[in-house]
C-alpha distance (Angstrom), angle and dihedral (degrees) to the residues before:
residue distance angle dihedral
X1 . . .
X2 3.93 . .
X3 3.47 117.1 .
X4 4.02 119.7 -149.3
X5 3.80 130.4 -156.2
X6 3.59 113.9 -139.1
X7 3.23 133.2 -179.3
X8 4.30 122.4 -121.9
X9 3.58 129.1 -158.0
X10 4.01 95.8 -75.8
X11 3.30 99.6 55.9
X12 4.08 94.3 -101.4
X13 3.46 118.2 122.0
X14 4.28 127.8 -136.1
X15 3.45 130.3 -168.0
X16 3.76 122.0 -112.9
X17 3.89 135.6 -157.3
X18 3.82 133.3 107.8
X19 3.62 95.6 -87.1
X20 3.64 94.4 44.2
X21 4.26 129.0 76.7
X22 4.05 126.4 168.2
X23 3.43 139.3 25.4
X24 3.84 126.8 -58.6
X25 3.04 95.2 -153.5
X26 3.89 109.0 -111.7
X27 3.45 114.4 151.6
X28 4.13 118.0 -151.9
X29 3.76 111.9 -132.6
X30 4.26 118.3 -118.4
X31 3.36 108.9 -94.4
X32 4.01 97.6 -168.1
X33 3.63 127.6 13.9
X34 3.96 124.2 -168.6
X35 3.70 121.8 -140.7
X36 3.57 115.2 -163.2
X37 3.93 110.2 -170.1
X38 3.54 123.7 48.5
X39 4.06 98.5 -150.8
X40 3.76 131.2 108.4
X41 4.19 101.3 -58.3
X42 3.62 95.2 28.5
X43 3.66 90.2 54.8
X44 4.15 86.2 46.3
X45 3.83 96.5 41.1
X46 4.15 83.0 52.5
X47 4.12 89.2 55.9
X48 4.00 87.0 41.2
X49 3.96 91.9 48.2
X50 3.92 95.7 40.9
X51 3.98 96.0 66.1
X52 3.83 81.3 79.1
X53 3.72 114.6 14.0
X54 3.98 138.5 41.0
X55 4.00 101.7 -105.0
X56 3.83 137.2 -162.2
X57 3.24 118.0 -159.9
X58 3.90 109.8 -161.6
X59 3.95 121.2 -151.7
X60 4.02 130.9 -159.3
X61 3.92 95.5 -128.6
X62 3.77 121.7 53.2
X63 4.15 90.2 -145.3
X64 3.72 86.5 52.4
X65 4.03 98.3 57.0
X66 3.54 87.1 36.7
X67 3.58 94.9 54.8
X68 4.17 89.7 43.6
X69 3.83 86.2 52.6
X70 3.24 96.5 50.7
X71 3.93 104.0 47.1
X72 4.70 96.1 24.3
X73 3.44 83.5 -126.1
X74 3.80 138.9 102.8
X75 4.03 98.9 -148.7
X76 3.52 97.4 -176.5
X77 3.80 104.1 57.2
X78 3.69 109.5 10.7
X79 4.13 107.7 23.2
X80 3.64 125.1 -173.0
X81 3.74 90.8 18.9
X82 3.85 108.0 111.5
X83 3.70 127.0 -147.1
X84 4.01 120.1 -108.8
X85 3.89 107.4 -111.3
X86 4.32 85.4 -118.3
X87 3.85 86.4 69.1
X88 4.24 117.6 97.0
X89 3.11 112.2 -171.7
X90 4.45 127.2 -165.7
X91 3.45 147.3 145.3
X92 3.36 98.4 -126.9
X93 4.36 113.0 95.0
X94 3.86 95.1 -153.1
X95 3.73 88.1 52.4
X96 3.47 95.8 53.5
X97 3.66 106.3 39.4
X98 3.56 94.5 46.9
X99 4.24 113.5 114.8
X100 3.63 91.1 4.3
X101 3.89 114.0 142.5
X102 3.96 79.2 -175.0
X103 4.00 136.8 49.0
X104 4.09 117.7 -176.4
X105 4.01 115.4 -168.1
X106 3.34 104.7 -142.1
X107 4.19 93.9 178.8
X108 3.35 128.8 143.8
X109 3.88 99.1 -124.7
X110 3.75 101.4 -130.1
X111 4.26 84.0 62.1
X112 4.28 92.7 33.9
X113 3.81 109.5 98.4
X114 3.76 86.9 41.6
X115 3.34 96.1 48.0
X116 3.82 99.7 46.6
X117 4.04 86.5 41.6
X118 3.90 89.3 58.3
X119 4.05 89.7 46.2
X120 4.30 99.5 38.9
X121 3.76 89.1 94.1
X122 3.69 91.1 60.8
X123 3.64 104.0 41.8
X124 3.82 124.0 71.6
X125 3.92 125.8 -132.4
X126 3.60 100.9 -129.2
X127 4.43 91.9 64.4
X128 3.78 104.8 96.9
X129 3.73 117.5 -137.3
X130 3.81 146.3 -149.7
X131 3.95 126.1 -156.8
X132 3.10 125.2 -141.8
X133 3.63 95.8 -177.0
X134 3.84 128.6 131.7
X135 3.57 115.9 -166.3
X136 4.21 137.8 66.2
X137 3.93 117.2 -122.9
X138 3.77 107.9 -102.5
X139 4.32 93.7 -143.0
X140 4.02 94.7 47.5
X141 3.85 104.5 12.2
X142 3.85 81.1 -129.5
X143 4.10 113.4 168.7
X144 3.62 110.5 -125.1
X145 3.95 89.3 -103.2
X146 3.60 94.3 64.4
X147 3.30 93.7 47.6
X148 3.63 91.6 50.6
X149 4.14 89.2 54.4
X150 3.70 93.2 41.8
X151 4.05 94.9 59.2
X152 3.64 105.0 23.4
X153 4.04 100.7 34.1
X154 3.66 144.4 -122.2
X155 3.90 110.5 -19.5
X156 4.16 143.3 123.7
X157 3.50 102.3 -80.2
X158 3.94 120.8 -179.4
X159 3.68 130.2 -176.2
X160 3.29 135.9 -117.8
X161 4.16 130.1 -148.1
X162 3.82 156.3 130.2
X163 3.98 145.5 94.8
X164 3.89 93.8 -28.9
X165 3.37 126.6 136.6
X166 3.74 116.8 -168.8
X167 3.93 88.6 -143.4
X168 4.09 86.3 55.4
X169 4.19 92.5 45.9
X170 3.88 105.8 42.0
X171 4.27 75.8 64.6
X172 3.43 103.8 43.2
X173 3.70 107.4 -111.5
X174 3.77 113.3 157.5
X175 3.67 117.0 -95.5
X176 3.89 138.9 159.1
X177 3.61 127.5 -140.8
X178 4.05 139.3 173.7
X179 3.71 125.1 -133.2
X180 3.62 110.2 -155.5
X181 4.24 129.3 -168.7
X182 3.76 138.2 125.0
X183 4.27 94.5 -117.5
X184 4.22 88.8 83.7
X185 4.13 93.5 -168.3
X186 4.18 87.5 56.6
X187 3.76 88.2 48.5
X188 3.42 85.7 57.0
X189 3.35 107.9 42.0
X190 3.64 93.3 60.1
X191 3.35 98.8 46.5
X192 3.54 87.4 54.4
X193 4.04 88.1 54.7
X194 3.39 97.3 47.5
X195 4.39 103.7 32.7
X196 3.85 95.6 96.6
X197 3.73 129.6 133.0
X198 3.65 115.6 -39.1
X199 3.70 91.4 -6.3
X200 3.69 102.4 87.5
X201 4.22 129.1 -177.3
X202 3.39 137.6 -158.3
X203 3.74 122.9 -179.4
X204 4.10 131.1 -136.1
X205 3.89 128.6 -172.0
X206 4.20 87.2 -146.7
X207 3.70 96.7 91.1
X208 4.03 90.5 158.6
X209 3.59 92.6 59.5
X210 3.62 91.2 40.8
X211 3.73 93.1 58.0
X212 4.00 95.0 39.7
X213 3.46 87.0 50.2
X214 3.13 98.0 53.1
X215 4.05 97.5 48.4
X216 3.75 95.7 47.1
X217 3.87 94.2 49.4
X218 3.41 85.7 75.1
X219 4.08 99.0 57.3
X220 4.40 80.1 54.1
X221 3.81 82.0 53.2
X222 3.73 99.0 53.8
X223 3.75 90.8 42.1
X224 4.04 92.4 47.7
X225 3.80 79.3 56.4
X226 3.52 99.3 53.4
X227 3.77 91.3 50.6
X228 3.77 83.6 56.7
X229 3.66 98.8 51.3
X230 3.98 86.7 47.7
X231 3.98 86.9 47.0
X232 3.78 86.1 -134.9
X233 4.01 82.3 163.3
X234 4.42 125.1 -132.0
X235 3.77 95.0 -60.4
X236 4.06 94.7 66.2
X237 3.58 83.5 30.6
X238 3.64 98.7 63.4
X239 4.02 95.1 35.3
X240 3.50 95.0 52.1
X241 3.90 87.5 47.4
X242 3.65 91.7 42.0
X243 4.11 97.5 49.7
X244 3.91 87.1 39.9
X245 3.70 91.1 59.2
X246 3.90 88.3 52.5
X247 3.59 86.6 49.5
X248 3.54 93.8 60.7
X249 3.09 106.8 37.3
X250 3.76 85.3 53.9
X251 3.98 85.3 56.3
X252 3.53 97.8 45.1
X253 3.79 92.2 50.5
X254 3.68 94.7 53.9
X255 3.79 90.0 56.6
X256 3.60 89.5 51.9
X257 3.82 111.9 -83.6
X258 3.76 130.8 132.7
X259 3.81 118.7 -104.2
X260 3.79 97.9 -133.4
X261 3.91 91.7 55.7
X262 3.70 86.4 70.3
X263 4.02 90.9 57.7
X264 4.23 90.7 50.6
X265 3.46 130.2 78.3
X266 3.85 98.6 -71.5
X267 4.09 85.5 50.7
X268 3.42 125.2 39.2
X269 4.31 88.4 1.0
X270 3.71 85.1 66.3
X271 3.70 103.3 45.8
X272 3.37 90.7 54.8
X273 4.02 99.0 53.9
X274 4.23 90.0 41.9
X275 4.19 92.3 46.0
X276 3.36 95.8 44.3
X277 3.99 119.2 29.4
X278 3.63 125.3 89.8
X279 4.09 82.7 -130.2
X280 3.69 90.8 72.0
X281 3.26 116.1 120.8
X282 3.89 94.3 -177.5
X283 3.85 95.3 45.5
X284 3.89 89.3 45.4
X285 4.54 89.4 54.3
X286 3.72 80.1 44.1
X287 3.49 100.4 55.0
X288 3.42 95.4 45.5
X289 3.69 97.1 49.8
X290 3.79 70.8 54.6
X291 3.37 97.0 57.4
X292 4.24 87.5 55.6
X293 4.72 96.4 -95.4
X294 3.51 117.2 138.0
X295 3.35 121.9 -104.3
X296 3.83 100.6 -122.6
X297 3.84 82.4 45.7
X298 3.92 93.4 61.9
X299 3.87 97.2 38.3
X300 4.24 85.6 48.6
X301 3.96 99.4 95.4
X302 3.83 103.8 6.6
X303 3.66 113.4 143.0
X304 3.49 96.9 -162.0
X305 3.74 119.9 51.5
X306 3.71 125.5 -121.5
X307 3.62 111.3 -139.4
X308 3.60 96.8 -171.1
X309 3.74 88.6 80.1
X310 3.68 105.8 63.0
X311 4.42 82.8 32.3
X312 4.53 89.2 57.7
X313 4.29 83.9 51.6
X314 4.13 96.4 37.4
X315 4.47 91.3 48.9
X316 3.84 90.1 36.0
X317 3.69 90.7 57.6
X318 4.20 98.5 32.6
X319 4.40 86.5 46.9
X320 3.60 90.2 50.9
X321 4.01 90.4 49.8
X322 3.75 90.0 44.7
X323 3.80 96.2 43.8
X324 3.80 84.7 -122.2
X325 4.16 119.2 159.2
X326 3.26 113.8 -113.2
X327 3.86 119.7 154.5
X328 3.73 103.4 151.7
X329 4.01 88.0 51.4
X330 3.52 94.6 45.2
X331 4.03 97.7 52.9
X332 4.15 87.5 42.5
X333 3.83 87.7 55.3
X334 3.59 90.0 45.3
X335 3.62 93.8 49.6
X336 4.14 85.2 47.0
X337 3.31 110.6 40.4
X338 3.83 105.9 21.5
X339 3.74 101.0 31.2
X340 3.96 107.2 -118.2
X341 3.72 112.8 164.2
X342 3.87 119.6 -92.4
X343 4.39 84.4 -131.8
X344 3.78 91.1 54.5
X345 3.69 94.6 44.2
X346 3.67 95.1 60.3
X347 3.97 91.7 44.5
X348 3.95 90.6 54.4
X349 3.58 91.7 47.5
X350 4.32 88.7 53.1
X351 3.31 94.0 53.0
X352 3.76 100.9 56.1
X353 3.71 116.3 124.7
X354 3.58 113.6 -86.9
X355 4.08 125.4 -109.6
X356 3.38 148.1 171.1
X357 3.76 106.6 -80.9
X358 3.55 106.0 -137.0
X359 4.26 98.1 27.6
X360 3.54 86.0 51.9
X361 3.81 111.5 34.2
């Protein structure tokens, strides 16, 4: 009896014959991944993807991929880190999209749903993707996932998330990371794409928590930074970190998340990369709101953007709807939005009334 591999509609392969039923378990390799986003971790997650696959990376402005074309390297986010010769890049969504058993959003959120409205035309509903996207809408609170169903269509979509700095990945310094979704075999399939080397991936069926985790890291970030710019020193440090994380994991289970996401990689793994790395954007706007800047004066010339801005406003708001406790969130958004000094802040916060930690938290 010969036995043939074919493959099914996912891309796996299972063996047939008339003595032989199920899968065994072979798993093809991408061929062609899309990368939609030409910033910092799109540019990295195009390096990570291109060990194995042919990648396009797809940029906003046509001088921009022209320019990153032209020189294999992306100068404004990731400099003196040179393209692999498997990555195309263009401006042009049809282009880049076309062939690819794979398409990662790589968005900032605040520019997502516009983005992926402007591009819906060109991309068909049958290409799974995976976001890579860090942030909640500050209108609808959407996660990146829904917004990615709600303007490109019906389709697998798994998440992305963890300590990862794009700055740390483009040069291949080992990381971990978790990529979370309810369709198992895309979970896997990525992972499998991407777990190489130093660049190592576990996968998690909690793609809620996954995504809130990964959005209200960053208001941790900006508040580790403002205990910097106060030089509070590592005690406050660590118990504003440590309560914040018990803040949102509290807020992340109440929309639906599981507890122990928030201690994994995309949790805890994350708040310690964004609080504490010189890369962090959020920790740096932190510490110099810290340090006594205005906020509009920070933001005014940033390259990158800092999504725990728009995140401090968008759980302020949703906590106070849900009658969720939030201090730490509420004082950063008052220091933010409504000017409160960063001294003050910290004194409010100390004189809370005391509680059990765990009961309470």
């Amino acid at each position: 009896m010969t036995l043939v591999a074919v493959r099914d509609d996912r891309g796996y392969h299972r063996e047939c014959g008339s003595m032989v039923a199920g899968s065994c378990g072979v798993r093809t390799r991408m061929k062609r991944v899309a990368v939609l986003g030409a910033g910092g971790m799109g540019t990295a997650l195009a390096l990570l993807f291109a060990r194995t696959a042919q990648v396009t990376l797809w940029a906003r402005e046509s001088a921009r991929a022209s320019e990153i074309a032209r020189t294999r390297e992306n100068a404004r986010h990731l400099p003196g880190v040179r393209l692999s010769d498997s990555i195309d890049v263009t401006h042009d969504a049809a282009t880049a999209v076309h062939g690819a058993e794979l398409i990662v959003v790589a968005i900032p959120t605040s520019y997502l749903r516009a983005t992926l409205n402007s591009l819906a035309i060109s991309i068909p509903t049958a290409i799974p993707a995976l976001s890579v996207v860090k942030g909640i809408e500050n209108e609808t609170f959407a996660r990146p996932s829904e917004i990615i169903l709600a303007t490109l269509g019906q389709r697998p979509v798994a998440v992305l998330s963890g300590p990862s700095h794009a700055e740390e990945l483009a040069r291949g310094l080992p990381a971990s990371v978790v990529i979370a979704g309810s369709d198992e075999r895309l979970c896997e399939r990525a992972r499998d794409a991407l777990n190489h080397g130093m660049f190592r991936v576990y996968t998690n069926p909690d793609a809620i928590g996954v995504e809130v985790a990964g959005a209200l890291k960053n208001i941790l970030g900006i508040a580790a930074g403002v205990c910097d710019g106060l030089n509070l020193g590592d005690n406050a440090k660590a118990a504003v970190l440590t309560r914040g994380l018990a803040e949102i994991t509290r807020f992340g289970v109440d929309l639906g998340a599981k507890p122990s996401t928030f201690f994994g990689l995309a949790g805890v793994g994350d708040v310690i990369t964004t609080c504490f790395s010189k890369f962090g954007r959020n920790r740096s706007v932190g510490e110099r709101i810290g340090r006594g800047e205005k906020l509009d004066d920070v933001l005014r010339g940033m390259v990158n953007v800092a999504e725990g801005v728009p995140t401090t406003r968008s759980v302020h708001h949703l906590a106070k709807e849900r009658g969720l406790d939030v201090p730490i969130t509420d004082e950063l958004y008052e220091i933010l939005f409504k000017g409160k000094p960063p001294k003050s802040v910290i004194a409010d916060l100390m004189v809370r009334d005391p509680k059990v930690e765990w009961a309470q938290s």
